[in-house]
N, C-alpha and C positions, 0 to 999 in steps of 0.2 A: 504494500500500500504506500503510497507517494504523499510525503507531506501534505500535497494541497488535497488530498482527497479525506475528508469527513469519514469517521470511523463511523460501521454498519449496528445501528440500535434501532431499539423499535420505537425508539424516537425521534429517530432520524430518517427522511426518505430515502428509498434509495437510489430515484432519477426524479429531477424532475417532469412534473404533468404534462402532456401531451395536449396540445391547444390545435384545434382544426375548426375552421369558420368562425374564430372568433369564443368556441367556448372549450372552458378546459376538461379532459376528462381526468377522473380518479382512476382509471384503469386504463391500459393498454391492449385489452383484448375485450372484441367488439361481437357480439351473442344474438345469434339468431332463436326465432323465438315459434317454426315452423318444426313439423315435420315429429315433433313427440308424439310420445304415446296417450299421453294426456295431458289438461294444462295443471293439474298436480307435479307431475315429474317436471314437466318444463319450469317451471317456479323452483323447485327445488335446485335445479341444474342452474337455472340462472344465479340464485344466490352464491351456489358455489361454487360458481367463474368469479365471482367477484366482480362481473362487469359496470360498467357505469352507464354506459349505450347501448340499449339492444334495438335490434331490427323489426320491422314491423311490416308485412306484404298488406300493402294498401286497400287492394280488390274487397270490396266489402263477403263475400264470400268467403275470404279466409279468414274473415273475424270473427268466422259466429260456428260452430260444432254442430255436428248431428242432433245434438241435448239442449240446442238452444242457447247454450253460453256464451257470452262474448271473453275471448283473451282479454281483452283491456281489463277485466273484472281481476285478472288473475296477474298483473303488471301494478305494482307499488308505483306510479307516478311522480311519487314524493321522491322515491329513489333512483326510479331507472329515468334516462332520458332517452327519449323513442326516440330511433329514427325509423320514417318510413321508407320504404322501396317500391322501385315500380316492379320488383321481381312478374316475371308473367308478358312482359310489354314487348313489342316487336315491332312499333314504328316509334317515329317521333311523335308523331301525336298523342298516340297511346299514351304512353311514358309521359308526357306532359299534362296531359289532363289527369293522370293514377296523382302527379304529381301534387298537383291544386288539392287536386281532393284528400288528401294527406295532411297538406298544410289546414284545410278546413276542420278535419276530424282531431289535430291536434293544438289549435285555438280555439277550440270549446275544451279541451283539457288543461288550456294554459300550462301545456308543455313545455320547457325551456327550447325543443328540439321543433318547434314548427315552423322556421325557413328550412331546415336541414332536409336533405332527400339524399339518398344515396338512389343513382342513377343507374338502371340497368337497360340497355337497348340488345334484346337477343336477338341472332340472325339466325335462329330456326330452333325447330324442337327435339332435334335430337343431339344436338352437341351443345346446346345454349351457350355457343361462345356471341360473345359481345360482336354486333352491328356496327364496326367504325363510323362508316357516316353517320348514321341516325344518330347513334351516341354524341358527336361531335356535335350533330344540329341542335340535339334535344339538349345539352350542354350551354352551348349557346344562348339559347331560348330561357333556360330557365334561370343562368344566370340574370340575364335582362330584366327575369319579372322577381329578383330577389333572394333567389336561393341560395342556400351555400349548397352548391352540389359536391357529394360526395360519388365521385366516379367509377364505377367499375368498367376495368377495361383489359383488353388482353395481357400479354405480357410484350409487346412491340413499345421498343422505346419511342421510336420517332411518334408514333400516336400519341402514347404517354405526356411528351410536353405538347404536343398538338391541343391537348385537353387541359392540361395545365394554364396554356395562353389562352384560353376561351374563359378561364375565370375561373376551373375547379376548385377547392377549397382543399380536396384531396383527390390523387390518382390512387385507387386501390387493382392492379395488376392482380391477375389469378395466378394462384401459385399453379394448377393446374383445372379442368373442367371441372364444374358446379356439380358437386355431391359424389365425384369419382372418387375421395379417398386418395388420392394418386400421389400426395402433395404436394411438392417444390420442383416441378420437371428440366424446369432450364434455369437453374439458381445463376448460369452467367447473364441472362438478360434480364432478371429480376435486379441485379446487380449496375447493369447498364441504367435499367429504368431508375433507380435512387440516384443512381450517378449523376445522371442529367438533367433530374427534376431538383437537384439540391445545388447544383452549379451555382447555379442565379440567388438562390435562399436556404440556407443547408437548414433552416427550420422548416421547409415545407412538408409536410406529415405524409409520408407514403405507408398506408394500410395493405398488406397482402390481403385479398379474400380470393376465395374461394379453393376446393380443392383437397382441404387440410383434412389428414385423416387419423391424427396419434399427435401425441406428445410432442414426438422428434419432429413432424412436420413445421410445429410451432417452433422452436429452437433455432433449427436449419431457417427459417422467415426472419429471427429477429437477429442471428448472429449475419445476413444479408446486408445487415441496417436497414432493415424495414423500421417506421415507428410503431406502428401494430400491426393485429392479426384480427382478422373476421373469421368468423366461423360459423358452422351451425349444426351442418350433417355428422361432420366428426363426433360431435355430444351428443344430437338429440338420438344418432342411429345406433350410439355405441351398445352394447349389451346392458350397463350401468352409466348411464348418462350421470348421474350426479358424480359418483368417484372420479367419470374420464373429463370431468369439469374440474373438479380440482387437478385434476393432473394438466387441464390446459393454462389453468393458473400459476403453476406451479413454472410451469417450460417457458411462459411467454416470461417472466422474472428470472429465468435462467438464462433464457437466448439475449434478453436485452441487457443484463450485465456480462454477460460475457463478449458480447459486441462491443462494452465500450472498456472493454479489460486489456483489447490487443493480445492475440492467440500468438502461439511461439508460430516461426516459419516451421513450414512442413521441410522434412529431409530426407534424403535417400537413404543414409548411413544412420544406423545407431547413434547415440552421444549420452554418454555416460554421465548418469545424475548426480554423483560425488565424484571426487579429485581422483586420480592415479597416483600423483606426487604425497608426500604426505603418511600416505598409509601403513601403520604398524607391518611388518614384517612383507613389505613390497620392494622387490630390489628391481630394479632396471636392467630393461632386458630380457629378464625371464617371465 
């Protein structure tokens, strides 16, 4: 530990908060709030991320269960700050109207989170990888009418700042396809993308989503220099979604100190962890 570095208590932080569109999060790892087996386990699992932001599919259809319930009933709003998504959306229009209508359904909850939208533009149903143009137009558009858009987009750098210069708030780059589990496929362009979007502001917040399937996925994102991770299917599909929530708590404050610890170089050759010179009964030579 380096003089100017703050000894680790539990009164002491151990990174500074992550601030994207203007508000700060208490967490670094961003919780979808789809895809449980009920909104019991999902409440549980969210608590034990520890998240500050969870996501929220706008479509009024995913608000409401077979039983009549609405999610929102089961989301502490005093605690979590929603964000919505256009998850679902495959034009620009689409995706800008799910968007409004997200900001409407969270200014009757005086949500801290309703300019916010995390942007999804799909270009089909079976790979749901992100729509560049759309995304770039719907981008556009929405910053215009206010939003802090939160971007999801491939992992292509040149897009990346494309979307950045349209006003994003954040680029969140997939680590790999939505719900594959696959995690981090091409950590050198993940690597490119923080590169070039921190050029210009190395405070710019780049969030990995999607993809993430374990623990290690989370780690392998944040020792990238991502500044967080999104997730969903990794927890709500694991066998035990609450334990594999602490465990994504646990990696995303792994991978993000250890990002900013400075890992030893990798080497071809062994290198021995204590001295050769030195050692009781070592003679030279032999």
């Amino acid at each position: 530990m380096s003089a100017s570095t703050p000894p680790i208590t539990e009164s002491q932080p151990l990174d500074k908060p992550l601030v994207v569109g203007g508000l700060t999060l208490r967490s670094r790892l961003i919780v979808g709030t789809g895809k449980y087996a009920d909104y019991e386990v999902m409440r549980d699992a969210l608590d034990a991320s520890g998240a500050h932001v969870v996501t929220v599919a706008v479509r009024r259809e995913r608000l409401i269960d077979s039983e009549g319930r609405s999610l929102l009933d089961y989301l502490d709003t005093d605690r979590y700050t929603i964000l919505p998504n256009t998850a679902g959306c495959f034009t620009r229009e689409d995706a800008v109207r799910v968007a409004r209508l997200g900001r409407e359904i969270l200014d009757q909850l005086n949500n801290p989170g309703k300019d916010w939208v995390k942007l999804e533009v799909l270009g089909d149903k079976k790979t749901l990888l992100p729509d560049p143009v759309g995304t770039l137009e719907a981008c556009r558009e929405l910053v215009a009418d206010g939003f802090k858009v939160l971007c999801y987009s491939s992992d292509d750098p040149i897009m990346a700042v494309r979307l950045r210069d349209a006003g994003a708030a954040s680029v969140m780059p997939a680590g790999s396809p939505i719900g594959s589990g696959q995690g981090v496929l091409n950590p050198n362009s993940i690597r490119l993308v923080i590169e070039l979007l921190k050029d210009a502001d190395p405070a710019y917040p780049v969030i990995v989503d999607a993809g993430v399937g374990t623990a290690s996925d989370v780690v392998q994102a944040m020792e990238l220099g991502a500044d967080g991770v999104l997730l969903n299917t990794g927890i709500a599909h694991a066998k035990d979604p609450v334990r594999m929530a602490h465990a994504m708590r646990a990696a995303l404050q792994a991978g993000r100190l250890a990002s900013q610890s400075g890992r030893i170089p990798k080497k071809l050759y062994a290198s021995a962890s204590s001295p050769w010179t030195g050692v009781i009964g070592y003679i030279p030579g032999e």
